[in-house]
C-alpha positions, 0 to 999 in steps of 0.5 A, a space after each residue: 500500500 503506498 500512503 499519499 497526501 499534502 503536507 501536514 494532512 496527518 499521513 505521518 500520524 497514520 502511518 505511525 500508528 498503522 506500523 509503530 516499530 514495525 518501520 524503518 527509512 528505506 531510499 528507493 533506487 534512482 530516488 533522492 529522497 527517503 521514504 518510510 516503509 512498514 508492515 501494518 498488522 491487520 486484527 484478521 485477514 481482510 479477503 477480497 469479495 469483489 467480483 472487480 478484477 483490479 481489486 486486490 486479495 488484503 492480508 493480515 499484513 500489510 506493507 505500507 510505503 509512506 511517501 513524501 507529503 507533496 502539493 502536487 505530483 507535477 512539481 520539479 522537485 525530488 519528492 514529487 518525482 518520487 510519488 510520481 515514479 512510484 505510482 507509475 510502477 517505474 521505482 524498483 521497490 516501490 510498486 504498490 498493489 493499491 494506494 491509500 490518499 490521505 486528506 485534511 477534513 478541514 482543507 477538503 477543496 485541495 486536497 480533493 484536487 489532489 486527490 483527482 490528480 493522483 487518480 489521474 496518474 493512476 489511470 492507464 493500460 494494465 500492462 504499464 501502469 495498472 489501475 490500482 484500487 484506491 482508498 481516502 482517509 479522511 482525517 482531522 475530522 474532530 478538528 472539523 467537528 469543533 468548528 462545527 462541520 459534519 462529513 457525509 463519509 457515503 456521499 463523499 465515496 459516491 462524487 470520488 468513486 472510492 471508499 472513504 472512510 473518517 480515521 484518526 491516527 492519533 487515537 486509531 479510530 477508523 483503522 478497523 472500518 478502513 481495513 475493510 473497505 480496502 476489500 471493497 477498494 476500485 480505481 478512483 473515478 472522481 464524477 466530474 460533470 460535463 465541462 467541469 473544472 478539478 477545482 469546480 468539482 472539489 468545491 461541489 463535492 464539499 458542499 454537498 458532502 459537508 454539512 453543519 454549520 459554526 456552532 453559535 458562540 465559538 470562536 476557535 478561529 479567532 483564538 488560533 489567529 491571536 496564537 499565530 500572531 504571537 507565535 509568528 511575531 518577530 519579537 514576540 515569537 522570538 522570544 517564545 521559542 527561546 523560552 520554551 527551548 529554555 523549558 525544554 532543556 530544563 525539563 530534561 536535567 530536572 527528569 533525566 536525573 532519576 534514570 542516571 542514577 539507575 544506569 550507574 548503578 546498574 553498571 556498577 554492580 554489574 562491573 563488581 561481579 564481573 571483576 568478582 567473576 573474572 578476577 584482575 586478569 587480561 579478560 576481567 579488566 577488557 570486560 569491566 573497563 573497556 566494555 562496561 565501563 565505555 557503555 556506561 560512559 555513553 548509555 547514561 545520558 539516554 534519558 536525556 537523549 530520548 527526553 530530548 526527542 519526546 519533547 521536540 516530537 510533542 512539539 512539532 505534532 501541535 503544529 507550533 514548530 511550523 510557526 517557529 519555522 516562520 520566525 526562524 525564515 525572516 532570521 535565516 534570510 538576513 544571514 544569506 540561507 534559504 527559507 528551505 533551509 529550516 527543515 535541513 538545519 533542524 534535521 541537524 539536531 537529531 544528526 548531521 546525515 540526514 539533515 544534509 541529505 534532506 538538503 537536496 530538496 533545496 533547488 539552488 546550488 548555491 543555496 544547498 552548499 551553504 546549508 550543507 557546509 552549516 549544518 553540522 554547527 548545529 548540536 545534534 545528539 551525538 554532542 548530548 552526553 558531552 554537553 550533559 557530562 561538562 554543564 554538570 560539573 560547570 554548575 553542579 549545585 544549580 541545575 537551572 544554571 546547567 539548563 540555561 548552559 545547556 540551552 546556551 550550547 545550542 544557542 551557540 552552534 546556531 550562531 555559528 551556522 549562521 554567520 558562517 552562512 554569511 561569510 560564505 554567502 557574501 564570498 565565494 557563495 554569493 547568490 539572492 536567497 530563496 523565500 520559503 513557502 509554508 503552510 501552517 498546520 491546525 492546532 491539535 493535540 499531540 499523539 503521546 503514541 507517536 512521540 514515543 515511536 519517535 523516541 523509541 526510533 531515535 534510542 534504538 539508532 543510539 543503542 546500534 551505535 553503541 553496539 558497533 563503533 562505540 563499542 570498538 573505540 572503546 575496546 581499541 581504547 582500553 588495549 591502548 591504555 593497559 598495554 604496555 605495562 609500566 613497571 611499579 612505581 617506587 613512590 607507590 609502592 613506599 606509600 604502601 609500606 608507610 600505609 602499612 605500617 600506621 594502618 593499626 593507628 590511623 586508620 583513615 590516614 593509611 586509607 588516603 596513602 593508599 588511595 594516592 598510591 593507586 592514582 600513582 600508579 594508575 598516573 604511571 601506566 597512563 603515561 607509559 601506555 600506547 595512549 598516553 605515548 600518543 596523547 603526549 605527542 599531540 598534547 602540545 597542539 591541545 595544551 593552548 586550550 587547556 587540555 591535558 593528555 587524557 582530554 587530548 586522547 578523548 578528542 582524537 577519537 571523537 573525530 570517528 564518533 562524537 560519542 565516545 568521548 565520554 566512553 574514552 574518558 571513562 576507559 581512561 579513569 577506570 576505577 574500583 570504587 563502584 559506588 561513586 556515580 559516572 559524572 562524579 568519577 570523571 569530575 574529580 579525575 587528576 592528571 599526572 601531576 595532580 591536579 583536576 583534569 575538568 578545571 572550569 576553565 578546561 570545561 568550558 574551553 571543551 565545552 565550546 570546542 565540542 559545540 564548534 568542532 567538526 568531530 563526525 568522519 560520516 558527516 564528512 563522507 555524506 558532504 563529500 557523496 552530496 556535493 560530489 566532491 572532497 573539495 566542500 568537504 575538506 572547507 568544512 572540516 578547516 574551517 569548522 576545527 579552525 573556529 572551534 580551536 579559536 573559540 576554545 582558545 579565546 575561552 580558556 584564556 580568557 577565563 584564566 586572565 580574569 582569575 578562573 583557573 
């Protein structure tokens, strides 16, 4: 079944709730542009008791292709060639036995006429392009009721030749009755009359299918209307959206706190059986160091990772981020990047890939190289655990304080996007920016189903990451900081006879000898292992910045992955004391001479450095694949490390000019 239907008419929403998890993003061959695919389990199997030859035998399962929500099949542009391609049967693996065509309740005129055109294109011969049977959902119908319009399901199928049926794919209602009129589905045949337009036919269709009136007394127009003059006002609506991005980050430390503690627990105990199990042999320390410990680093900050994406998901399905996307348009133009920019560049905060991807929908070439060379300034969730782990400790007695930080992390990668996207646009990019063309959806209340699909989506994309390439890094990282092992420490090993030897009379006394004779010795291995050999020839470039050998190492790897640089650092400050929680072991980390590694001064030097630099080797193949060359992309990484070592730079020392060590 090929799912069809305008922007913003609720097609996403139904295919969530058709499919749930059962779907995964699928690029056709010879398609730019991606799809979702999924499998719709049906509660029986729907059997075919027409006597037409086009219908089609329905199964309890069901493979739905969600297409891109376009305007019309027409338009030079890769989503309408895709729907287009798919319809004729000419797209390998997508060649759907029927169609499903969604529409808005509220806005039937348009997409009736949408309707209409689909049919169109599904006309023809059986050979080429088979008359596939066709189904309409008609969604938003409770939107439609609250303004006081009613929708005549049976009159609406006989003017469209097809079965229509009222669903919604917030609450489901509607599914079981649009099931069984896909058994009853036909080519779509709209009845127009004799010399009669699309458009004057949609508009016979609706008046004669749709009844009710205003109910006397509401005013649900006017009260949309004083929102969108809020949320889309250039000071007012400015200000809205930093608050509630504000809010936003706030909830998630607030929330995310709870599951942390949980997760680090949980890690310990189960570090402490396996050292229990396995002893402080080469198997028991790869198991407890480099495996548990680097999964620990990064799956700690999942809470706040799948808040993220709840929230967001919550927020776009009310229809108010379409209205920030208004606000942002009249920014982004000042700054030289297209109106079709907005939707690439929020892409970006989940991650970079497929928001340069979805850059291919912009049409000019110079439009579409500055959005692609900007994008990855924008934090997206590889960057969350970094953000979470520095902002914690920079204020870790205020957690209002570490949201505004936290918020402020993502105030400053929009900043830099944008006057890189000046500087580029007024140089070797120069070109008159395209305006963006918006429709803004109806208010309605969010689907808490689909933002905990989306959710669930976004963690298992995660969670895959830190089964493979964190994974690896991780246990590439432990080998390099065991091996080779330093010979013991004479300093260390004259603490422990001193420790012995006032261990009856001091007690606690003994306990802190021996505590400093561990990090000794931990100090010693560090510095004579494979990773503190490379960290301490690279120290020299980082030390400007504040970073020492530990910091230096974790920022080399975080090129393959932004991710593992907790990890790393959690591989490098192994320890024992299963009762002290992940930001606390990393916070009070010592370098060789003592002092802490994450002094403010450091942490806010490697705060901004992670929130500026290009550290994603994938983000920078995609740029290469999309812009066709290694040229755009080699000017992305300079530039991107260029600004993040200077800003890093100018932080550091900046802070300790004014006394902030």
């Amino acid at each position: 079944m090929a799912l069809l239907g305008n922007p913003n008419v609720g097609k996403t929403t139904l295919f969530n709730r058709f499919c749930g998890l059962r779907s995964k993003t699928a690029n056709f061959p010879g398609s730019t542009v991606e799809a979702h695919t999924g499998t719709w389990t049906i509660g029986s199997p729907v059997a075919s008791t027409t006597a037409d030859r086009h219908a089609v035998d329905i199964s309890d399962r069901l493979e739905v292709i969600d297409l891109p929500g376009v305007y019309a099949l027409d338009l030079d542009l890769p989503e309408s060639a895709l729907c287009r391609e798919c319809l004729l049967g000419r797209l390998s693996g997508c060649e759907p036995d029927a169609i499903i065509v969604v529409v808005d309740a509220t806005n039937l005129p348009r997409n009736l006429q949408f309707l209409a055109s689909v049919a169109k294109a599904n006309q023809g011969d059986d050979t080429h392009r088979p008359n596939r049977p066709m189904v309409v959902a008609i969604t938003m119908a409770d939107i439609a009721a609250r303004k006081g319009l009613s929708i005549d399901e049976r009159l609406v199928s006989e003017h469209i030749g097809c079965p229509a049926t009222i669903v919604s794919g917030r609450t489901g209602e509607g599914l079981e009755r649009l099931a069984e009129s896909l058994r009853r589905a036909t080519p779509c045949r709209p009845k127009l009359l004799p010399d009669e337009t699309v458009a004057a036919w949609a508009a016979r269709v609706v008046e004669e299918s749709v009844g009710g009136a205003r109910a006397a007394g509401t005013d649900h127009d006017s009260v949309a209307d004083r929102l969108d003059a809020a949320f889309t006002h250039p000071v007012v609506g400015s200000l809205i959206f930093a608050a509630l991005m504000a809010g936003l980050f706030l909830t998630i430390f607030l929330l995310a706190e709870f599951p942390m503690v949980a997760i680090e627990w949980l890690f310990g105990k189960l570090g402490s059986s396996v050292q229990t199990i396995f002893g402080d042999g080469i198997l028991g320390s790869l198991l407890a160091d480099g495996v548990l410990g680097g999964l620990a680093g990064t799956l700690v900050f999942l809470p706040q990772i799948c808040l993220l994406f709840f929230l967001l998901s919550l927020l776009e399905d009310t229809g108010y981020l379409a209205r920030a996307a208004f606000v942002m348009d009249r920014v982004m133009c000042r700054f030289g990047l297209p109106g079709q920019a907005f939707v690439p560049l929020l892409s970006s905060h989940a991650c970079a890939l497929p928001g340069i991807m979805s850059a291919r929908l912009i049409p000019d070439r110079r439009d579409r190289l500055a959005t692609i060379l900007v994008a990855p300034f924008l934090s997206c969730s590889a960057r969350v655990p970094v953000y979470v782990l520095l902002t914690t400790i920079l204020f870790r007695d205020s957690p209002w304080l570490a949201g505004l930080a936290f918020a402020g992390c993502y105030v400053l990668g929009a900043a830099a996007a944008l006057l890189t996207a000046l500087i580029f646009r007024s140089t070797f990019l120069r070109g008159t920016s395209r305006p963006m063309v918006l429709e803004l959806p109806s208010y309605k209340l969010p689907s808490i189903r689909t933002a905990l699909l989306v959710t669930l989506d976004r963690a298992k994309t995660f969670l895959t990451n830190a089964g493979t390439m964190i994974m690896a890094i991780c246990i590439v990282m432990w080998w390099l900081s065991a091996y080779p092992h330093a010979d013991p420490s004479p300093a260390a090993e004259a603490l422990r006879v001193q420790a012995a030897a006032i261990a009856s009379a001091d007690e606690a006394g003994a306990e802190g000898l021996l505590e400093e004779a561990a990090r000794m010795e931990k100090a010693t291995q560090q510095a004579h292992s494979f990773a503190g050999r490379i960290g301490g020839a690279v120290e020299p470039l980082f030390e400007p910045l504040g970073f020492d050998r530990q910091l230096t190492i974790a920022t080399l790897t975080s090129f393959m992955a932004r991710e593992v640089f907790v990890s790393t650092l959690a591989v490098l400050n192994g320890t024992d004391e299963e009762d002290k929680r992940m930001v606390e072991k990393l916070a009070t980390a010592t370098r060789d001479d003592g002092t802490p590694v994450l002094t403010p001064a450091t942490s806010s030097s490697l705060l901004v450095f992670f929130v500026l630099a290009m550290q994603c080797l994938p983000t920078l193949a995609v740029t290469r694949r999309e812009t066709g060359t290694w040229r755009w992309a080699a000017l992305q990484f300079i530039w991107m490390s260029g600004v993040a070592y200077g800003a890093a730079f100018l932080t550091y020392q900046g802070l300790r000019a004014f006394g902030v060590t």
